[in-house]
C-alpha positions as CSV (number, residue, x, y, z in Angstrom):
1,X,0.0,0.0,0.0
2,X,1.3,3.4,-0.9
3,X,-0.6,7.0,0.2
4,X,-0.4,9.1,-2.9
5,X,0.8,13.1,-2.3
6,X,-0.8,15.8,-4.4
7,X,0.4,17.6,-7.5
8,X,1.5,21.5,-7.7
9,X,2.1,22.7,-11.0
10,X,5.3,24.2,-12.0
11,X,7.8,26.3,-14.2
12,X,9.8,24.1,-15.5
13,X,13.0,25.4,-17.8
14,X,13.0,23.8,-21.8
15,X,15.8,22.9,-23.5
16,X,14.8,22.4,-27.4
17,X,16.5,21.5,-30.4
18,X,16.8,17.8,-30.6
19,X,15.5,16.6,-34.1
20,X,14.5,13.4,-32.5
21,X,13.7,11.4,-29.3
22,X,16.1,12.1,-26.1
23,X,17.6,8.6,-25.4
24,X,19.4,9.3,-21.9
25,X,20.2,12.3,-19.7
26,X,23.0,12.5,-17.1
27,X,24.5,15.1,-15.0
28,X,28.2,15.3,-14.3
29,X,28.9,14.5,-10.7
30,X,30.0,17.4,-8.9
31,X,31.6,18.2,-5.5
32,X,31.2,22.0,-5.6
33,X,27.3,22.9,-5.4
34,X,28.1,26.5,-5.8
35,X,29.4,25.5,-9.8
36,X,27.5,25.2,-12.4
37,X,26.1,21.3,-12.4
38,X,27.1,20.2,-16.5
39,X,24.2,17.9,-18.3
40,X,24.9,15.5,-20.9
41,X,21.7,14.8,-23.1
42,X,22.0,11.7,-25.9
43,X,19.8,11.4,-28.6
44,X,18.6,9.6,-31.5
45,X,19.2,12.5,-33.8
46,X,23.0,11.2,-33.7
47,X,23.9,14.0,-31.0
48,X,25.4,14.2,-27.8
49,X,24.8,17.7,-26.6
50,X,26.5,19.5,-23.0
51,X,24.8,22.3,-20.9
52,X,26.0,24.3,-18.2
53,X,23.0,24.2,-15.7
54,X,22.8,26.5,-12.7
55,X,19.8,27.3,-10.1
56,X,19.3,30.4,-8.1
57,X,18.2,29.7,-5.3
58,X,16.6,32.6,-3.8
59,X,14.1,33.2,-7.2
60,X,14.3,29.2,-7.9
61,X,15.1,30.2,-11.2
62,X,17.0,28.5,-13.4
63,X,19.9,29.4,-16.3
64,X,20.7,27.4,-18.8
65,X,23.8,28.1,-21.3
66,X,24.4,25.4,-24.5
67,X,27.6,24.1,-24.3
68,X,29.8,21.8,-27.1
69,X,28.0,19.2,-28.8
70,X,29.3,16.3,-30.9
71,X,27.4,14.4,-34.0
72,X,28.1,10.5,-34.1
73,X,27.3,8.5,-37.0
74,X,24.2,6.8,-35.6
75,X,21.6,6.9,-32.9
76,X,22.6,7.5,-29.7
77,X,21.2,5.1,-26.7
78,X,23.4,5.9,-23.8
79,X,25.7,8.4,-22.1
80,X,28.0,8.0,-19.2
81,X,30.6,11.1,-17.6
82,X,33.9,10.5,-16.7
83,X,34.5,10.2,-12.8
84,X,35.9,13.7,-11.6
85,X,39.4,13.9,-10.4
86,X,40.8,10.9,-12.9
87,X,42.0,11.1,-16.4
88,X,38.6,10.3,-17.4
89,X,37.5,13.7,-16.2
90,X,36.6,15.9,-19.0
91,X,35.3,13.0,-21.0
92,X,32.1,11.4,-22.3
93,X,31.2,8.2,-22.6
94,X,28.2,7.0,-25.1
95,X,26.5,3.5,-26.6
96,X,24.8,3.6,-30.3
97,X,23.1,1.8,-32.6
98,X,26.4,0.5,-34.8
99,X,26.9,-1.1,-32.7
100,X,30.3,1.5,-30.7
101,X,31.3,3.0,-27.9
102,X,32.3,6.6,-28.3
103,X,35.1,8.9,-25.8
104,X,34.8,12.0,-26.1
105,X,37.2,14.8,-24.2
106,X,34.7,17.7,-24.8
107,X,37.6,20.3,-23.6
108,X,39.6,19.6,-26.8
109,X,36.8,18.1,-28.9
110,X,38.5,15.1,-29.4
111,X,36.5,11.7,-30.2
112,X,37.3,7.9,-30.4
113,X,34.6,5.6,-31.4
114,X,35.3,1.4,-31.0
115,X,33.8,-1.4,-32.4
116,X,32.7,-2.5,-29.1
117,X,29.6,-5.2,-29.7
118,X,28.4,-6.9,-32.3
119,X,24.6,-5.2,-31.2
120,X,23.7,-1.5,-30.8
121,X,25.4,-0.9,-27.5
122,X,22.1,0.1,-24.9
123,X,24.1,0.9,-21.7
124,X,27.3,2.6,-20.8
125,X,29.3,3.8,-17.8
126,X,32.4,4.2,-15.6
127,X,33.9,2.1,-12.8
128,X,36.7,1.8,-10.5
129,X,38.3,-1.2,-10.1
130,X,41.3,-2.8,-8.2
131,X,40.6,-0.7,-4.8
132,X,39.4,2.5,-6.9
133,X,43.2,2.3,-8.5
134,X,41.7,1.7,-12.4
135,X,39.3,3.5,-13.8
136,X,37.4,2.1,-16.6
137,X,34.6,2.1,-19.1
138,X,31.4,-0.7,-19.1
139,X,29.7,-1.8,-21.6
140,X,26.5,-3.6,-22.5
141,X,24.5,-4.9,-25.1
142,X,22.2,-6.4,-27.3
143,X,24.4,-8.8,-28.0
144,X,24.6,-10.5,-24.7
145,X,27.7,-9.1,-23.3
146,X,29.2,-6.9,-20.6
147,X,32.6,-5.6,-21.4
148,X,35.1,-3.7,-18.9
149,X,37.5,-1.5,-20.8
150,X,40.3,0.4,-19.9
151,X,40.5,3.4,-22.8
152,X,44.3,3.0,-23.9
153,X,43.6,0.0,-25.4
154,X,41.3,-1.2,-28.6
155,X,40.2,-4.3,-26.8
156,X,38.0,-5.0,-23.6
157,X,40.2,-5.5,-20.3
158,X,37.2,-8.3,-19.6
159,X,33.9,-9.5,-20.9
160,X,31.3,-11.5,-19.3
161,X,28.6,-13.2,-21.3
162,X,25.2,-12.6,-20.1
163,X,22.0,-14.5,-19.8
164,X,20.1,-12.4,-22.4
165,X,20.2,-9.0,-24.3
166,X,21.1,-5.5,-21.3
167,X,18.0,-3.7,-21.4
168,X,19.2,-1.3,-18.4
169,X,22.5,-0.9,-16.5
170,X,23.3,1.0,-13.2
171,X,27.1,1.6,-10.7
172,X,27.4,2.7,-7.6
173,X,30.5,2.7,-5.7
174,X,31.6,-1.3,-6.1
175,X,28.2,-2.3,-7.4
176,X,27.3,-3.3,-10.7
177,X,23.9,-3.8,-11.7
178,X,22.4,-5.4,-15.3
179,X,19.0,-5.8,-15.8
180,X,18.4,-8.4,-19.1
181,X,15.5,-9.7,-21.0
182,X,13.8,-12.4,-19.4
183,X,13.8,-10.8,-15.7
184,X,16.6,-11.6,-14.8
185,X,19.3,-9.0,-13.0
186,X,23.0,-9.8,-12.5
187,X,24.9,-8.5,-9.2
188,X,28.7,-7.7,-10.1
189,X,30.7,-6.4,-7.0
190,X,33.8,-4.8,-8.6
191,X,36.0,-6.2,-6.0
192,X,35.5,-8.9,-8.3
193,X,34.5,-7.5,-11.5
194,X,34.0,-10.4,-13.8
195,X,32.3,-12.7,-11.3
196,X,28.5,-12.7,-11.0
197,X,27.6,-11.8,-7.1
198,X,24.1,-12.5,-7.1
199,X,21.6,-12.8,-9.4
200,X,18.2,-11.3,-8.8
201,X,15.0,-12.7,-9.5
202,X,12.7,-9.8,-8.9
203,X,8.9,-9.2,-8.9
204,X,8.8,-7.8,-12.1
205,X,6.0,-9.9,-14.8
206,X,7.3,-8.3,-17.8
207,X,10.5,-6.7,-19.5
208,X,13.1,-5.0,-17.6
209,X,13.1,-0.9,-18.6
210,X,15.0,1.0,-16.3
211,X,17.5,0.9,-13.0
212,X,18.6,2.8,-9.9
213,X,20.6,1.6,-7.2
214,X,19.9,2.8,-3.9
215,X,22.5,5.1,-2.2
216,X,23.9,2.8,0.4
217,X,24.3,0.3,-2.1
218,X,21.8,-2.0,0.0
219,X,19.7,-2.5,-2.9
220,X,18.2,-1.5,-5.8
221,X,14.8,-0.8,-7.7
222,X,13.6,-1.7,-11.2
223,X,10.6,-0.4,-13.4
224,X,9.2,-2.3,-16.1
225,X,6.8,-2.4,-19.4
226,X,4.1,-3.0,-17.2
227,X,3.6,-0.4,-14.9
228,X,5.6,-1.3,-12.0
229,X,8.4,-0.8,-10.0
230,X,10.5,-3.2,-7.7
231,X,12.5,-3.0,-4.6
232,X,14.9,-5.5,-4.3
233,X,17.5,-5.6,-1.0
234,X,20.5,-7.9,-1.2
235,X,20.0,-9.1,1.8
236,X,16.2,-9.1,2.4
237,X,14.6,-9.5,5.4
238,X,11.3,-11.1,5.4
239,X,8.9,-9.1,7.9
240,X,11.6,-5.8,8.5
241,X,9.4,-3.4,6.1
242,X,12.4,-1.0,5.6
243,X,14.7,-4.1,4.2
244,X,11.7,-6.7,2.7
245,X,11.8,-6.7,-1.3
246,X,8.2,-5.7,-2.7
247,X,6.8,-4.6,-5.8
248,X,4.3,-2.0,-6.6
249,X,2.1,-1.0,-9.4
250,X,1.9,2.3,-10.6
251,X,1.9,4.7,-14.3
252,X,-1.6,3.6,-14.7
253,X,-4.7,5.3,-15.6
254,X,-8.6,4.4,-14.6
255,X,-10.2,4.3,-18.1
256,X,-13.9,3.3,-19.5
257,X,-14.2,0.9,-21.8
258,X,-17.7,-0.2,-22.8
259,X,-19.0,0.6,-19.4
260,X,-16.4,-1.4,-17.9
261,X,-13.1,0.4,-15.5
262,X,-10.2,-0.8,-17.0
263,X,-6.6,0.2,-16.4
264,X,-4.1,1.6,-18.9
265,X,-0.5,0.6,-18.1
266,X,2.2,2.6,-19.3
267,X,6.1,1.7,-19.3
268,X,8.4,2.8,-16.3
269,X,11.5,4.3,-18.8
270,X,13.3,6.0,-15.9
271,X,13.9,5.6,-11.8
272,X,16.8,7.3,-10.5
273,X,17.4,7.9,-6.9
274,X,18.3,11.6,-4.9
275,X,20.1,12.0,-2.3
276,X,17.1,12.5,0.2
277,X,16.9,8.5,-0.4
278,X,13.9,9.2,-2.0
279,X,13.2,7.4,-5.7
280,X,11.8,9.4,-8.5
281,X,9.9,7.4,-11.7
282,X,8.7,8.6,-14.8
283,X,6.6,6.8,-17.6
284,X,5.1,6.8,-20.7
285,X,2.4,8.6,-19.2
286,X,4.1,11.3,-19.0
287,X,4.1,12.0,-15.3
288,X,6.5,11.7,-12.8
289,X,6.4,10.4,-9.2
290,X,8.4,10.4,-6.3
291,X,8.4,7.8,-3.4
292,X,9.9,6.9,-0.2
293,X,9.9,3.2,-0.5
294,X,11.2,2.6,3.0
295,X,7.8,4.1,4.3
296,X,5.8,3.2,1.2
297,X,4.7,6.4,1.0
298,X,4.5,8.1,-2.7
299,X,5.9,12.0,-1.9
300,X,4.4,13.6,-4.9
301,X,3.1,13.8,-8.5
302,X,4.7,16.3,-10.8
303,X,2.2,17.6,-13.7
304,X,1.6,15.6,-16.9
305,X,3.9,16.3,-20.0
306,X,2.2,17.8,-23.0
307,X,2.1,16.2,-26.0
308,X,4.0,13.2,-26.4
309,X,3.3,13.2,-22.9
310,X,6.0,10.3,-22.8
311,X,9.1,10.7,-20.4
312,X,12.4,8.9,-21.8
313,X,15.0,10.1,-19.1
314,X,15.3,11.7,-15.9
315,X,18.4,12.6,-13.1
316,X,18.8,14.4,-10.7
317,X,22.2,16.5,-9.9
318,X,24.7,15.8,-7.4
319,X,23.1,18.0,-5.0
320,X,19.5,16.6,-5.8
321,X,18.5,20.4,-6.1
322,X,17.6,19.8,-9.7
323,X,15.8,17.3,-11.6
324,X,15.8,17.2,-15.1
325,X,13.4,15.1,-18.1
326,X,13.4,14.4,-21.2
327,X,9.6,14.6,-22.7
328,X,10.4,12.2,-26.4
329,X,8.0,9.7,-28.1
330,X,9.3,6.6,-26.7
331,X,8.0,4.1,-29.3
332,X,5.9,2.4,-26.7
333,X,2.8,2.4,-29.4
334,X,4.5,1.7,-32.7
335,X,4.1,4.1,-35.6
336,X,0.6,4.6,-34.9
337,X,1.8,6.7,-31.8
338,X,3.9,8.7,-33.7
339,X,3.3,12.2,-35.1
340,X,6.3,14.1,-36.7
341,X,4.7,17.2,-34.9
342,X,5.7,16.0,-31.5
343,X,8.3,17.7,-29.7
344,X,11.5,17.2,-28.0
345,X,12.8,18.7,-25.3
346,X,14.5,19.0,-22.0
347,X,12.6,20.1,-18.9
348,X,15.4,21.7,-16.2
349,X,12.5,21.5,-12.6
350,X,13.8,22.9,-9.4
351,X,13.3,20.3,-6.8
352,X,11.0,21.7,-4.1
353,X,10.8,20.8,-0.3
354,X,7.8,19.1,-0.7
355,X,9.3,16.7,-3.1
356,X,11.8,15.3,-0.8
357,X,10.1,14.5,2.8
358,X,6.8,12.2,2.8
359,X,3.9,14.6,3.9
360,X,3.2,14.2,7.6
361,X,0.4,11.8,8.8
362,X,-1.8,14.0,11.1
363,X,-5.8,14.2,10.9
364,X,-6.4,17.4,9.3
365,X,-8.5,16.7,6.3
366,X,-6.1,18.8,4.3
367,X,-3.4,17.1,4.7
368,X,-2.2,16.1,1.1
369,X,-2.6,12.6,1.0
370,X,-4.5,10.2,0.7
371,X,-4.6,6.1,1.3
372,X,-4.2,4.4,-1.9
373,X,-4.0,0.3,-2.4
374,X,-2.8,-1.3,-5.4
């Protein structure tokens, strides 16, 4: 059971100019929160674009300046930033369709595409290894395969062969996390990076979609085609409701259908975590909500997208001060969904108090909330 918190509209900042959907957006990680935060946004125009990104917080205002931007040959799936204070720094990191991985040092506009899979490549990212002493790309794909890299050389450092094709991909600190077709989620612990840990059975009924692992690395949680979201613990403990693995429904809609209530289920594309420890999800409804899944609470509901309504990506900055979406088409109908009409663009939101503590149980009628069971 989760208690639903109410919506507030707001002023969100657009970013425009992609000529087609917005595949993945990621923030740099920072450590100075009075800098500019630096967002990466991949697309399947063939683009990788950088803005600098900075909130004010007295006006909760936002400015956004464009930054470099770099055309690949194909679709782009994936991004991933370099960690700060490594040689990997001033670089990104991106998966495409043909099937390469792509560094590029946006400083000196410099770019390096390999021949990394033998399918588009659908997740990327960085990873220290070997007591945080090597730092090195991860790869994943259709094809089955998780590769390690280290970016001197043309060929992977490992690769690991994986039960099915990646269809999501998440690190934190020395966890690893690869969500496949057919449900299932491989644990890596990069202590020992080309060992399976665990893998995860979840309660998930349909395909894998998106990833986030929590902050103290206890766990993670997983959305899926089906509207709905699990919350999976390493170490679970059966009847401890802040450590039990559960799953949820949600990104559904009451409809009428012949005089019957149905539900509409829309994909869960995106889940990212902030650093309140709450869990934000967005869908092909186009709405995002934000939970605190160790009291089962939902937070709050930000306002529908417009028209494609869909939401593709979503991250938060270091500082989890501000959130950022991607509103794309995400395919999730076919061509019958699509119109050539349909934007694409960015929305900078400045995270607001109420979107990071659970509203308070108390029994004024007004209080926000209300019970919900799904």
């Amino acid at each position: 059971m989760f208690m639903a918190g109410g919506a507030q509209r707001s002023n969100d900042h657009p970013i425009n100019g992609f000529r087609d959907s917005v595949s993945d957006v990621k923030f740099q990680p920072s450590q100075n929160n009075m800098q500019p935060d630096m967002l990466a946004c991949a697309s399947w125009d063939n683009s990788v674009r950088l803005f600098s990104v900075q909130r004010n917080q007295q006006s909760n205002q936002v400015q956004v300046q464009p930054g470099p931007q770099h055309q690949q040959k194909a679709p782009v799936l994936c991004c991933a930033w370099g960690h700060p204070n490594t040689p990997l720094q001033d670089m990104i990191f991106t998966g495409s369709c043909d099937n390469t991985y792509t560094m590029w040092n946006y400083k000196q506009n410099k770019s390096t595409p390999i021949r990394a899979h033998q399918q588009p490549v659908s997740c990327i990212g960085t990873v220290k290894v070997n007591n945080g002493q090597t730092n090195l790309v991860v790869t994943a794909g259709w094809d089955k395969f998780l590769k390690y890299w280290d970016i001197r050389q043309p060929q992977p450092a490992y690769q690991i062969q994986l039960p099915e094709r990646a269809y999501c991909m998440d690190t934190k600190g020395q966890m690893l996390v690869v969500g496949c077709a057919g449900q299932a989620f491989n644990v890596y612990n990069l202590a020992n990076p080309q060992q399976v840990f665990k893998t995860v059975n979840t309660k998930l009924k349909s395909q894998p979609r998106c990833i986030s692992i929590m902050n103290d690395s206890a766990g993670f949680c997983a959305g899926s085609i089906e509207g709905r979201v699990a919350v999976e613990y390493l170490n679970p403990q059966p009847g401890n409701k802040a450590a039990e693995c559960f799953a949820f429904k949600c990104h559904r809609e009451s409809v009428n259908m012949n005089g019957r209530k149905m539900s509409k289920v829309y994909p869960v594309n995106a889940i990212s975590f902030n650093a309140h420890n709450g869990v934000a999800t967005a869908g092909a409804d186009g709405i995002i909500h934000i939970w605190n899944t160790k009291e089962r609470t939902k937070i709050k509901s930000l306002p529908k997208c417009p028209a494609p309504s869909c939401i593709t990506s979503i991250a938060y900055n270091t500082a989890s001060s501000i959130l950022v979406y991607a509103n794309s088409y995400d395919w999730h109908q076919g061509r019958k969904g699509f119109n050539q009409q349909m934007q694409n663009t960015v929305y900078v939101h400045c995270v607001q108090q109420d979107e990071i503590k659970s509203p308070q149980k108390n029994n004024n009628t007004n209080t926000g909330y209300q019970n919900r069971r799904w």
